[in-house]
VOSERO-255744 format. One line per field, with one value per residue (C-alpha): residue number from 1; x, y, z. Coordinates in nm, 4 decimals, always signed. Layout:
seq c(NUM|...)
u c(X|...)
v c(Y|...)
w c(Z|...)
//
This chain:
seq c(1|2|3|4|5|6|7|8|9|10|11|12|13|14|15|16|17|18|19|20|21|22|23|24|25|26|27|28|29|30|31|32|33|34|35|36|37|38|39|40|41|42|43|44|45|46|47|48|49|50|51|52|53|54|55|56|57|58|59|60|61|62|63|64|65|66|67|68|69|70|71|72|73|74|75|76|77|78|79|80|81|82|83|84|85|86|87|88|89|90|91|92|93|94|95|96|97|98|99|100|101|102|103|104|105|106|107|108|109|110|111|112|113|114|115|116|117|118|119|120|121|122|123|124|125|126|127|128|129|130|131|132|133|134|135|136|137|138|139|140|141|142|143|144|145|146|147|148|149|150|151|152|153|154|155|156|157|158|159|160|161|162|163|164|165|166|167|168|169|170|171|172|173|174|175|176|177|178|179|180|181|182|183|184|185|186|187|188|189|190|191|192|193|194|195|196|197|198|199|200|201|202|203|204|205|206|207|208|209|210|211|212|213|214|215|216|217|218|219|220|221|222|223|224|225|226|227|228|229|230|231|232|233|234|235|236|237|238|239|240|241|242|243|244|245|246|247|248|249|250|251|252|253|254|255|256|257|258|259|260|261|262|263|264|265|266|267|268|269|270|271|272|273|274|275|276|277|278|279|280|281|282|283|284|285|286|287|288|289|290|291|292|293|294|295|296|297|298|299|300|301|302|303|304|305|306|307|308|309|310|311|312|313|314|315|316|317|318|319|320|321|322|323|324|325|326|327|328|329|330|331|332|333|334|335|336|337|338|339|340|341|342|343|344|345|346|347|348|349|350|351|352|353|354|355|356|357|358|359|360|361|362|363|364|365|366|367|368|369|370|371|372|373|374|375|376|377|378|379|380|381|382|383|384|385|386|387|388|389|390|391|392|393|394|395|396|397|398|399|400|401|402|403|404|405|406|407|408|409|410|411|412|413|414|415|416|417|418|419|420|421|422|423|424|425|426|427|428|429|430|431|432|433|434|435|436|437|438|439|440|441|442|443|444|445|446|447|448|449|450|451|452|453|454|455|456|457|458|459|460|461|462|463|464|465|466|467|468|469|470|471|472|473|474|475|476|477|478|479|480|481|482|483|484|485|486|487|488|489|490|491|492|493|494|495|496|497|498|499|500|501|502|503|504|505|506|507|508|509|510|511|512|513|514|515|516|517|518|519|520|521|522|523|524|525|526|527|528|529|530|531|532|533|534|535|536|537|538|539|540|541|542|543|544|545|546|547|548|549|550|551|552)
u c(-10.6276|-10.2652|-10.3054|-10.1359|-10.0552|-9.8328|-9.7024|-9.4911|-9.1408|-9.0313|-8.7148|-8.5916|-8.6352|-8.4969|-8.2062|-8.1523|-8.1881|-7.9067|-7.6754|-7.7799|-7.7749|-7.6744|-7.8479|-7.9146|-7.9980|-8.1376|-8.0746|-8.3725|-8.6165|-8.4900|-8.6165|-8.5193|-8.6892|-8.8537|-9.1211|-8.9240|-8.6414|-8.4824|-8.3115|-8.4028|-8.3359|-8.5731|-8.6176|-8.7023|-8.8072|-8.6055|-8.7172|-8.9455|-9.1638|-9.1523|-9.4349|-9.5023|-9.6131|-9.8033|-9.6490|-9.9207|-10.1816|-10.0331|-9.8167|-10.0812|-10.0095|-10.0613|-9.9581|-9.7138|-9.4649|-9.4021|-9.1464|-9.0898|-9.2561|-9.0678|-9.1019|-9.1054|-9.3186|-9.2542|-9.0540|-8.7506|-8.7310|-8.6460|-8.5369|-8.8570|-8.9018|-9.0857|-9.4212|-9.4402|-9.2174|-9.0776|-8.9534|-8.8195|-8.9272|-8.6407|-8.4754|-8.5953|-8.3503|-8.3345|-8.1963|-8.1210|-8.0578|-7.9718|-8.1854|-7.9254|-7.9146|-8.2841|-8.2627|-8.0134|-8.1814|-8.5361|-8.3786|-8.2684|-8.5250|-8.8651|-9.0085|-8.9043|-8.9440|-9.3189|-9.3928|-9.2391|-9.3525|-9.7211|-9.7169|-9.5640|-9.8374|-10.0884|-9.9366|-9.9266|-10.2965|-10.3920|-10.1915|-10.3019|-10.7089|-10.7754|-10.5540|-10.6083|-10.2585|-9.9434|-9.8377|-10.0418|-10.1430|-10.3050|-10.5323|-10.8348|-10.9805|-11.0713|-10.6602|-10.4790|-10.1221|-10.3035|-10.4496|-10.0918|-9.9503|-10.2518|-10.2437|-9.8325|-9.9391|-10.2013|-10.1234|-9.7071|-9.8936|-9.8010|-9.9913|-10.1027|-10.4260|-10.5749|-10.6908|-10.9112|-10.9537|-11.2559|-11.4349|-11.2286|-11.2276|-10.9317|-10.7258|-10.7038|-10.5873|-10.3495|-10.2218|-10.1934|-9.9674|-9.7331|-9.7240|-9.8864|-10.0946|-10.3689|-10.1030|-9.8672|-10.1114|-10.0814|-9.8281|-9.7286|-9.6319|-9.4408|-9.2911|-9.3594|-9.1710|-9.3492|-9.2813|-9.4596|-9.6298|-9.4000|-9.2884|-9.3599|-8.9672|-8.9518|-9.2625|-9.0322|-8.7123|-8.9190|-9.0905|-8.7745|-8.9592|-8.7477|-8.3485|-8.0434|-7.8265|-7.4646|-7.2615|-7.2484|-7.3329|-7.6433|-7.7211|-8.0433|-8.2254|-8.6041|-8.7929|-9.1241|-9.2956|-9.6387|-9.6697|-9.4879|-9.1771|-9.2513|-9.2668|-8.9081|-8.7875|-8.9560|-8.7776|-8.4642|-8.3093|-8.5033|-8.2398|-7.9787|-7.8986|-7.7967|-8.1253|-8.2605|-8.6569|-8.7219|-9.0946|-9.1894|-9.5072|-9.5895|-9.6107|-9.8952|-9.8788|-10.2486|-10.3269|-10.2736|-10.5582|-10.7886|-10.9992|-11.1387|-10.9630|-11.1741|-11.0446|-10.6697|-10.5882|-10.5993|-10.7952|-11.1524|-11.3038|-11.0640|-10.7972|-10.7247|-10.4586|-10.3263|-10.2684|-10.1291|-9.8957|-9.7708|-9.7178|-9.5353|-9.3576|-9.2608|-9.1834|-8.8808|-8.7193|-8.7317|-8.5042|-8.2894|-8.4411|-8.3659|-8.6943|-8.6728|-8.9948|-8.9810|-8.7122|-8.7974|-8.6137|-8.4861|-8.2547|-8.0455|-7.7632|-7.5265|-7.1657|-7.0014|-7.2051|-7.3825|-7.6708|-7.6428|-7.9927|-8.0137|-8.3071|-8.4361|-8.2671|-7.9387|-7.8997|-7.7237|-7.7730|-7.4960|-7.6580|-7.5467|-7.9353|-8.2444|-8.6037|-8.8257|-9.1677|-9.3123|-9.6707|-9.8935|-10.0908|-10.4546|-10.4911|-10.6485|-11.0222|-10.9189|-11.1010|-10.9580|-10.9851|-10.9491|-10.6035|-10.8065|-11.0130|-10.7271|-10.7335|-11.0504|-11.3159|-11.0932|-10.9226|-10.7552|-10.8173|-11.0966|-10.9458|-11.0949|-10.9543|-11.2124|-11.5146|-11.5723|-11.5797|-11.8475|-12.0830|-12.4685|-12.2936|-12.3576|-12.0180|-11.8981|-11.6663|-11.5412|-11.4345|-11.5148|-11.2385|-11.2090|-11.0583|-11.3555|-11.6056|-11.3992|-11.4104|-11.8007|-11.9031|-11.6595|-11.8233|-12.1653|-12.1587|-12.1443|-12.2508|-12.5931|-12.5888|-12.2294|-12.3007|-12.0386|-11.9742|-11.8854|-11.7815|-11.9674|-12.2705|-12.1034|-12.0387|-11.8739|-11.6623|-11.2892|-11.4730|-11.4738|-11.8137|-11.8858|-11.8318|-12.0797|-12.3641|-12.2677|-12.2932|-12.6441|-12.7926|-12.7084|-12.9748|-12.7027|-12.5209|-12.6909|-12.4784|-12.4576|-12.3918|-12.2633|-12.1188|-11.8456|-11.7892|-11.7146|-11.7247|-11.6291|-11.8014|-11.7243|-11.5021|-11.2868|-11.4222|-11.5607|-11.9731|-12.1089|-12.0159|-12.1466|-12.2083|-12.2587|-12.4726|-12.1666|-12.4545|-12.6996|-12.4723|-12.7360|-12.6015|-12.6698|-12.5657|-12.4940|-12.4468|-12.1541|-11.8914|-11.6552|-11.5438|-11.3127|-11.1789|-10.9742|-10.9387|-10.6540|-10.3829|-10.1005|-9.6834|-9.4319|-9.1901|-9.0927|-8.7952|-8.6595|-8.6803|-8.5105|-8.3051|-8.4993|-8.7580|-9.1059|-9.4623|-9.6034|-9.7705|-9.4711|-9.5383|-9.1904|-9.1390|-8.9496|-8.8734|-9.0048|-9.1724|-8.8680|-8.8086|-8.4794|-8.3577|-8.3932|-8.2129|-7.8330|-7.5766|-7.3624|-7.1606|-7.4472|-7.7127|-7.4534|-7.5209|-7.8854|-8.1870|-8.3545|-8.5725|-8.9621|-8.8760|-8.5626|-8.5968|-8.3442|-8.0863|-7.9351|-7.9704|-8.2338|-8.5613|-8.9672|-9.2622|-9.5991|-9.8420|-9.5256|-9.4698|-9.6637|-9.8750|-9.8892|-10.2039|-10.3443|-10.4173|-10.2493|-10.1852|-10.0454|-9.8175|-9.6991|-9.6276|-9.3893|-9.2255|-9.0777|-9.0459|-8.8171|-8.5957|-8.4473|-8.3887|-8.1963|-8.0155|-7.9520|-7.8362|-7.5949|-7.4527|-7.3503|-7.1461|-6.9670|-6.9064|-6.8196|-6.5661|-6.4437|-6.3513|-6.1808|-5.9844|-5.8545)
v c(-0.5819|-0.7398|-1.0960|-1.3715|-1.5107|-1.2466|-1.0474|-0.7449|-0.8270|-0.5522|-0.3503|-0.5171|-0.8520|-0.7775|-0.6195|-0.9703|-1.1539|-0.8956|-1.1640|-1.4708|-1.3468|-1.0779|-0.7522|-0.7500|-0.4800|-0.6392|-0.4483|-0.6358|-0.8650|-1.1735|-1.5361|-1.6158|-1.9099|-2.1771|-2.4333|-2.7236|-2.6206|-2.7633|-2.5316|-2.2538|-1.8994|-1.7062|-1.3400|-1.0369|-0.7576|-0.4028|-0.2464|-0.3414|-0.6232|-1.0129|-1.1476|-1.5236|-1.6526|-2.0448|-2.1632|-2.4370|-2.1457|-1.9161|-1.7686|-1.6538|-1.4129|-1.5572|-1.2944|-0.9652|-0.9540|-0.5225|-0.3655|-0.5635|-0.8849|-1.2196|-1.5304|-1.9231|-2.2161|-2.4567|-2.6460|-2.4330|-2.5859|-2.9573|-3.0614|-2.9910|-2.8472|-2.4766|-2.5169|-2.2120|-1.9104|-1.6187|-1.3081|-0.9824|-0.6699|-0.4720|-0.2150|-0.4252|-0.4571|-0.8119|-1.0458|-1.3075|-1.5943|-1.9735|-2.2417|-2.3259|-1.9901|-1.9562|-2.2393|-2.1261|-1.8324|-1.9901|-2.2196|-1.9005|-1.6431|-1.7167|-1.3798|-1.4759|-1.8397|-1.7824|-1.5279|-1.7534|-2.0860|-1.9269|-1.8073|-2.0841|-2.3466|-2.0483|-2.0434|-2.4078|-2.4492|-2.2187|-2.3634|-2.7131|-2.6196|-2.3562|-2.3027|-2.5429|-2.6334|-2.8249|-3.1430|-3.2933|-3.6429|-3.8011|-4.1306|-4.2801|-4.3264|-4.7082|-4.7808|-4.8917|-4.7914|-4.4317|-4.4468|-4.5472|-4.2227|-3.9703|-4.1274|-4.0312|-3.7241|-3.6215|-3.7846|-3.6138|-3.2665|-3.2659|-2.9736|-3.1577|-3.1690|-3.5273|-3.5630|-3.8578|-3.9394|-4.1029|-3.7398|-3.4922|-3.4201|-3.1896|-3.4682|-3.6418|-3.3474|-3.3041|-3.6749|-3.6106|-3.2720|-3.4281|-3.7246|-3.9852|-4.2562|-4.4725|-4.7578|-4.5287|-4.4117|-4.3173|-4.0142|-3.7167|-3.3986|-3.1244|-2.8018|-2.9491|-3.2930|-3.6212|-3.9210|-4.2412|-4.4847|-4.3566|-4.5224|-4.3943|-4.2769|-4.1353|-3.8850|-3.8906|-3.7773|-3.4982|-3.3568|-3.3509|-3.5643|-3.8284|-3.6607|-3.7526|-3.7325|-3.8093|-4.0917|-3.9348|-4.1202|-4.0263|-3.9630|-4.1497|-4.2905|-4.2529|-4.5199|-4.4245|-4.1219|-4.1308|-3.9860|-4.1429|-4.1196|-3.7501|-3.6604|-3.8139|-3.6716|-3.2944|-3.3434|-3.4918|-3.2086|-2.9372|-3.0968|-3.0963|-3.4832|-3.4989|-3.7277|-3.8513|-3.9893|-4.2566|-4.3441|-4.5495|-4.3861|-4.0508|-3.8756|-3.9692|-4.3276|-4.4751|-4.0933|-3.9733|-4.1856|-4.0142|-3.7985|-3.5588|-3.6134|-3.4692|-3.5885|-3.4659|-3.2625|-2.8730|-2.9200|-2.8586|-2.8441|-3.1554|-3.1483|-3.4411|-3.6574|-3.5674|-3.1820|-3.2771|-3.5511|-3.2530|-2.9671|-3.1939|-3.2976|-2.8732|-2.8972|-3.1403|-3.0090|-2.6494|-2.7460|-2.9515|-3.2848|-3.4934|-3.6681|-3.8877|-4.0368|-4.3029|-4.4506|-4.8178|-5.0023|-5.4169|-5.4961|-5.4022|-5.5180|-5.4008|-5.3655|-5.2624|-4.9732|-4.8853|-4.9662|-5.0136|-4.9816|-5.1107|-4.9123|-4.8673|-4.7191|-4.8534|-4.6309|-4.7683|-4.5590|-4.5813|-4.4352|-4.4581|-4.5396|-4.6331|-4.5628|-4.7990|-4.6192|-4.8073|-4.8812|-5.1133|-5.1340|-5.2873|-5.6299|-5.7525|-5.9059|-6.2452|-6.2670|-6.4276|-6.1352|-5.8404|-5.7219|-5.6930|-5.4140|-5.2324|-4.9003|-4.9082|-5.0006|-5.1089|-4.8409|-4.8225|-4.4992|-4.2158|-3.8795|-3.5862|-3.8119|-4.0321|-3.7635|-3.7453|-4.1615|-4.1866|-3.8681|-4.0178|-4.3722|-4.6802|-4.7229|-4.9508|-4.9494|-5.2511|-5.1906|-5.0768|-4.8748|-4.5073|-4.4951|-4.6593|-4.4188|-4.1286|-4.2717|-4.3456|-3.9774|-3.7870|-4.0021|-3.9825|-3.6477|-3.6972|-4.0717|-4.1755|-4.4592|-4.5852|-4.9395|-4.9720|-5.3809|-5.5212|-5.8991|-5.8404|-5.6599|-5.3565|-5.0842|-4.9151|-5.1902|-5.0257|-4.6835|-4.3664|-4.3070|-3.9470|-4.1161|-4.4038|-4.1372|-3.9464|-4.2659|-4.3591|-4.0136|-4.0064|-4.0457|-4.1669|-4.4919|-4.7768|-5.0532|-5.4277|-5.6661|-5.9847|-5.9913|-5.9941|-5.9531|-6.2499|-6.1183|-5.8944|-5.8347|-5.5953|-5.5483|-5.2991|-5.1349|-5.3037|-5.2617|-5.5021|-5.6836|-5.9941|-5.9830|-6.3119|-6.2976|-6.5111|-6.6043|-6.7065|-6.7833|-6.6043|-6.3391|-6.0578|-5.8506|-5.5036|-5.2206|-5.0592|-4.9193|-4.7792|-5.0407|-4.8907|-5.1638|-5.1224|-5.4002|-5.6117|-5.3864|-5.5907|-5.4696|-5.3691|-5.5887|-5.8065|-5.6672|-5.6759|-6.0278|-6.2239|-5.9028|-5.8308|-5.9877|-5.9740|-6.1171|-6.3893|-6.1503|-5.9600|-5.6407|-5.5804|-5.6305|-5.3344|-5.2470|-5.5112|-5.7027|-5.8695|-6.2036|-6.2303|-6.4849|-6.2894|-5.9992|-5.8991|-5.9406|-5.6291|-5.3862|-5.1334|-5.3532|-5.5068|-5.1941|-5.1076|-5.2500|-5.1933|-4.8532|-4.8418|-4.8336|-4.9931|-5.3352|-5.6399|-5.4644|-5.1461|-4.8240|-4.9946|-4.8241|-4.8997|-4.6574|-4.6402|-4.9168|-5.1558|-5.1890|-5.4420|-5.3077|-4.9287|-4.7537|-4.7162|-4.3381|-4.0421|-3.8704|-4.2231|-4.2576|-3.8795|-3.8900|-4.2235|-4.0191|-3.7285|-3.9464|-4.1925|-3.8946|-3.8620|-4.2210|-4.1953|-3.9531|-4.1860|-4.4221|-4.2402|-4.0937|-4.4474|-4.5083|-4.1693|-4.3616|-4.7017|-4.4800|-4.2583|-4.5737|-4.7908|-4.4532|-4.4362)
w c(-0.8433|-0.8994|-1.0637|-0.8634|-1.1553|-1.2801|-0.9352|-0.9544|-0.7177|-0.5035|-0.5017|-0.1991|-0.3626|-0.7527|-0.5301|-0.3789|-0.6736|-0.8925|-0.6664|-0.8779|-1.2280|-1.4549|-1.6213|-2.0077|-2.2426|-2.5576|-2.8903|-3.0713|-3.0305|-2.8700|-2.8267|-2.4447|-2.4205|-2.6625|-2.6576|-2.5876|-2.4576|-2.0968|-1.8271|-1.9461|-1.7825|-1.5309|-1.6026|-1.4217|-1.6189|-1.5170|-1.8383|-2.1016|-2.2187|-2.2350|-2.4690|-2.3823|-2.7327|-2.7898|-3.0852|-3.1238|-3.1906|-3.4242|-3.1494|-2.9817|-2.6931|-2.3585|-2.1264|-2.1748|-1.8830|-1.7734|-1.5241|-1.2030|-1.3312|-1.4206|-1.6970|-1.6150|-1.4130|-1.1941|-1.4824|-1.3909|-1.0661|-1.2938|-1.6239|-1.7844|-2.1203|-2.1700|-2.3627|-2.4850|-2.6119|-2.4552|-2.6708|-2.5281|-2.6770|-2.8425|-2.5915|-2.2948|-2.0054|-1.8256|-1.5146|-1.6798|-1.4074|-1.4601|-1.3349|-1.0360|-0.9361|-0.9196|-0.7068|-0.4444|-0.4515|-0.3393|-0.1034|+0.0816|+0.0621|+0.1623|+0.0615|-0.3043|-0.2390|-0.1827|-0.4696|-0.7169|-0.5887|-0.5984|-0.9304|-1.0560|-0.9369|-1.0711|-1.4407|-1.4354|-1.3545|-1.6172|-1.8840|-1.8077|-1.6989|-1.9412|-2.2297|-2.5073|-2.7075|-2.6154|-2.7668|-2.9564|-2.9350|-3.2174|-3.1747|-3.0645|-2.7207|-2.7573|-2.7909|-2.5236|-2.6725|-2.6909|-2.3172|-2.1260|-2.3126|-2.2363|-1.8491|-1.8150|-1.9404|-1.7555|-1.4154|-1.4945|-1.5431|-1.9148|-2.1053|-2.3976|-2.6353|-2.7667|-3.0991|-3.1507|-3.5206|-3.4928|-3.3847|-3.5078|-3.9222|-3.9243|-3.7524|-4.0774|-4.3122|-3.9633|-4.0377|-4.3896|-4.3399|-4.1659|-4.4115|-4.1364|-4.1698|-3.9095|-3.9056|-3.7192|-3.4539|-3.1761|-3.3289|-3.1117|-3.2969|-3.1078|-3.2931|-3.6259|-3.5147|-3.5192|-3.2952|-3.4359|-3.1561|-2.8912|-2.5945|-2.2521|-2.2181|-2.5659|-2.4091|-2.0673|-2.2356|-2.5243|-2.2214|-1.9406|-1.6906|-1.7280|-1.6228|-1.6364|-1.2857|-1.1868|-1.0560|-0.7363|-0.4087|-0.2798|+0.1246|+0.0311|-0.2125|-0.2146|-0.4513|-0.5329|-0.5612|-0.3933|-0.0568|+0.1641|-0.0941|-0.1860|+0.2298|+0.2757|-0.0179|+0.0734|+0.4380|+0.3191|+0.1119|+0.3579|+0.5751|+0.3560|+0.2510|-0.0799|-0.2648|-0.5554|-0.6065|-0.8817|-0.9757|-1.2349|-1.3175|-1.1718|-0.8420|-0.6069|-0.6058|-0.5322|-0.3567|-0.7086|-0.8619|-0.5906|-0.7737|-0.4361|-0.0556|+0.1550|+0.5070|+0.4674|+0.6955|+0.5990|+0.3184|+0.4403|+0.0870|-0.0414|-0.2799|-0.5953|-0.5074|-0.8604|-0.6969|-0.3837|-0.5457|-0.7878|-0.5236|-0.3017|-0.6155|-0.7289|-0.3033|-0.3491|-0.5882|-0.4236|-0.1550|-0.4418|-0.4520|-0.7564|-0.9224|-1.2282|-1.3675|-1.5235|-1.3704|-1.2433|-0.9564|-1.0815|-0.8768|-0.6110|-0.3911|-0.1366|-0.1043|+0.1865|+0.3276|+0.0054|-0.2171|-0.6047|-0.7596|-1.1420|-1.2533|-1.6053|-1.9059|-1.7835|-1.4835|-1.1803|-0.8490|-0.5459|-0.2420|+0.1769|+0.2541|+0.0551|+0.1577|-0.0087|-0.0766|-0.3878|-0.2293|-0.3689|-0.6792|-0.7270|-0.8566|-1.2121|-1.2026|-1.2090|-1.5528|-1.8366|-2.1228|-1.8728|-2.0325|-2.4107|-2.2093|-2.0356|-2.1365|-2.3454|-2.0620|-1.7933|-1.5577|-1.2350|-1.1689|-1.2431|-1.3378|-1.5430|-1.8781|-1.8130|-1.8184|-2.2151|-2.2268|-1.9097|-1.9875|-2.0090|-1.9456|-1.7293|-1.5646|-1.2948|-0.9717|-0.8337|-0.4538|-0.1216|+0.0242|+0.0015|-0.3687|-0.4845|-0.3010|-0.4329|-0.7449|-0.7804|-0.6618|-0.9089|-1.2043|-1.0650|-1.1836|-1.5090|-1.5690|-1.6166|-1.3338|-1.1670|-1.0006|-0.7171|-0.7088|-0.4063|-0.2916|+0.0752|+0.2058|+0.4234|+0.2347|+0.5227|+0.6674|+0.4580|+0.3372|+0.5694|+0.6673|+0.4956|+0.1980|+0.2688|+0.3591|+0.0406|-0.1973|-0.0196|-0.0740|-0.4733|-0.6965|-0.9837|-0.7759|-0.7306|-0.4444|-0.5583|-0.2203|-0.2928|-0.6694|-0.8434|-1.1873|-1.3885|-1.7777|-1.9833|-2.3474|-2.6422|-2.9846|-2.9270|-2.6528|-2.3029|-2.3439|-2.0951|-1.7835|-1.6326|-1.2560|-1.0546|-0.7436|-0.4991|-0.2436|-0.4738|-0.7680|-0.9834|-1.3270|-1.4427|-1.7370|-1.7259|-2.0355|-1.8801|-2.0731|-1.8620|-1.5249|-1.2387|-1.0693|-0.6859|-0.5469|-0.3475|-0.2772|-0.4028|-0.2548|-0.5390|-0.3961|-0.6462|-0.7483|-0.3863|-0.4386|-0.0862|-0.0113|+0.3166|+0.5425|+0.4311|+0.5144|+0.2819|+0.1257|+0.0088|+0.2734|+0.3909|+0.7386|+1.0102|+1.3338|+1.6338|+1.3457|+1.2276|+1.3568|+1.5540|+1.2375|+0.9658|+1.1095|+0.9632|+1.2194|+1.1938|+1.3673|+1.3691|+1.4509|+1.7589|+1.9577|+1.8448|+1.7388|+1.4124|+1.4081|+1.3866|+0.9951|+0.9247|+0.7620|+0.8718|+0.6757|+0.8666|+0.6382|+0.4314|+0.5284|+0.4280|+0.4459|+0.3578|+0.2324|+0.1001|+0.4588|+0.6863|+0.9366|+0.7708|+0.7876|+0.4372|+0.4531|+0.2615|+0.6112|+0.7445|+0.4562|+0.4790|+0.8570|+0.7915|+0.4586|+0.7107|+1.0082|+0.8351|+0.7802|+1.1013|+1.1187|+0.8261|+1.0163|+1.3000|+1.0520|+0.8746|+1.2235|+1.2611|+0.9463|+1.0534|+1.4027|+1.2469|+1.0594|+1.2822|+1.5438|+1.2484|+1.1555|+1.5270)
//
């Protein structure tokens, strides 16, 4: 049985792709691709063998490429770097195609399109579920600065293995070999080089997940990365508009924290958000979408008929039209030593990071809508007890109701009506939580060590500051719900009124939960992410117009 990991292309298919590249007979062993390295080549092999080698275990052997079969991951559809090596047997005979290539050439067969694509996902899966190597990141799992890396990591598909040096003996002979003390922690060491407490875009840049793209001017820019700004970027270059995506995080947005969706369509047996963010995320950039991560929107302004976005690491963006997707995030406990706890007790999501820190725990979740529920069932397999907190007494009044009936059947969760948590207690790490009883203003202390808080959706607005029209709770406001005052007076909007998801500002577009009145749902925010595509369309038909008539 052929692995679909590793499928064998056809004749009919190498024969298509001899257009892209070009045919190499290799005298020797040859490196073709290396553990770090950024577009790097795809290869078919005519003739021959390609070993794929981890260099972070002895170069172990991972798999042995034959006749018909082909290197590479989804990482050759971006800028990221390889993690592991690829050597070609001496005497073996190559198509050797550039990263470009390989992209025209999925954008315009499906057959290949949909062999590659597969595989690709496959390898990835593998590499990241069951193959233990990468980068390695050295720390300890009470420190926050450690935490905020392993998260990018993890939630940006990173293959990397954490070293805590509080369990692990051999990570202090690893410390010493590379001349590294505790002060410098957290260190990550890749190919024998060591970066010292790095910063989020020092592991952006090592890894390629943060790119580099040209001054060009953009058909549309897409800001934010969770569904809603994934679907619009997917459907925008299907269509063929020239975009670029900015997140400042990772793909998924508040979807991505989801540990199990179970009510998306065509996913009967549910899917993490965390997958769905990242194959929508390999699905952009196989019709030639752009994604940086992270890349942070500050400020932005307009002049004439564009849109110059200042975003971090000094990178200015000119774009036509601009589709604001940056959601919402949840809000702090309003507690006064919550941030000492953030990232060693304190998390805003639950993913499988979190397993080794709750196993035969007490841990808590604070909120009632459908990321908490998600939340409490994936750690109620492994916790001892998870204590969902809640400010009111219906459980089901924001939380889909197969998740209510699931929470009430489970042994392991135990519902609190009425409380809130007011405390937070521990040295380094959280251990126990105060909960106050609002109806009876009674307290109770809990020995949790591990407290999931979603709560308070709050918009990622602020950097729009009084650019366009929003609600007073910074939701930005489109379509009929823009007051006659705060809309622009312009040529376009003279003839037309603002679309369902145009803001006061013609070409300047908002989807998903940053918008007022949205539907918080994944599907909600997908179906606005490809709808707002042919608006943009509309839009953009009427700078052509505006044009065309002052050209005359």
């Amino acid at each position: 049985m052929i692995d679909p990991r590793f499928p064998e292309l056809t004749a009919r298919q190498i024969k298509k792709l001899h257009t892209y590249g070009t045919v190499e007979t290799l005298s020797e062993r040859t490196l073709i691709f290396k553990s770090g390295q950024t577009n790097y080549d795809f290869c078919v092999v005519l003739k021959g063998e390609i070993s794929v080698e981890d260099p972070s275990n002895d170069h172990a052997i991972i798999v042995t490429h034959k006749k018909n079969e082909f290197s590479g991951d989804n990482s050759m559809l971006s800028s990221r770097a390889a993690v592991l090596n690829g050597y070609a047997q001496e005497g073996t005979k190559i198509l050797r195609i550039k990263p470009d290539k390989l992209k025209e050439a999925i954008s315009k067969h499906s057959d290949i399109s949909d062999v590659l694509l597969n595989a690709f996902l496959l390898r990835q899966e593998t590499v990241l579920g069951d193959i233990i190597g990468g980068i390695k990141l050295v720390g300890t799992e009470d420190s926050k600065e450690t935490y905020a890396i392993r998260d990018f990591m993890e939630k940006n598909h990173i293959w990397f293995h954490f070293i805590d040096v509080n369990k692990n003996e051999d990570a202090i002979e690893l410390l010493a070999h590379f001349d590294v003390s505790k002060e410098d922690l957290p260190v990550l060491i890749a190919d024998d080089k060591v970066c010292k407490n790095p910063t989020i875009e020092e592991v952006a840049r090592n890894t390629g997940v943060l790119t580099d793209f040209d001054d060009t001017i953009f058909d549309v820019l897409v800001v934010g990365a969770g569904p809603a700004g994934l679907a619009a970027s997917v459907y925008a270059a299907s269509e063929g508009l020239n975009v670029v995506t900015i997140d400042g995080s990772a793909p998924g947005g508040q979807a991505g924290k989801s540990s199990k969706i179970e009510n998306y369509l065509g996913f009967p047996t549910g899917i993490s958000g965390n997958d769905l963010a990242n194959r929508a995320y390999v699905q952009a950039q196989k019709f030639g979408c752009t994604i940086s991560i992270p890349h942070e929107a500050k400020r932005i302004s307009r002049t004439g008929n564009h849109f110059k976005v200042e975003a971090t690491h000094g990178k200015t963006i000119e774009t036509k039209s601009i589709v604001v997707a940056t959601g919402a995030n949840y809000r702090n406990l309003p507690i006064d030593n919550i941030e000492d706890f953030e990232g060693s007790g304190v998390f805003y999501s639950a993913t499988g990071m979190n397993i080794s820190s709750c196993t035969g725990e007490e841990v808590g979740v604070v909120g009632g809508g459908n990321s908490a529920g998600q939340a409490a069932l994936f750690l109620a397999s492994h916790a001892k007890k998870v204590h969902i907190i809640l400010r009111g007494g219906d459980l089901g009044s924001k939380m889909s109701d197969y998740l209510v009936q699931r929470i009430l059947a489970s042994p392991t969760i135990t519902v609190h009506f009425h409380k809130e948590v007011t405390a937070l207690g521990g040295n380094t790490h959280l251990e126990e939580i105060t909960l106050t009883n609002n109806k009876e203003n009674t307290t109770e202390v809990l020995p949790i060590s591990n407290l999931f808080t979603f709560i308070g959706a709050k918009p990622c607005t602020e950097w729009l500051e009084d650019l366009v029209a929003m609600d007073h709770r910074g939701f930005i406001c489109t379509g009929e719900g823009i007051s006659k005052e705060a809309l622009q007076r312009c040529a376009i909007f003279d003839t037309r009124e603002p679309q369902s998801l145009e803001t006061n500002i013609p070409g300047f577009f908002a989807v998903g939960d940053v918008r007022k009145g949205s539907v918080k749902r994944v599907a909600g925010a997908v179906g606005e992410g490809s709808v707002v595509i042919s608006q943009v369309h509309q839009y953009l038909g009427d700078l052509d117009r505006l044009a065309f008539a002052k050209a005359q």
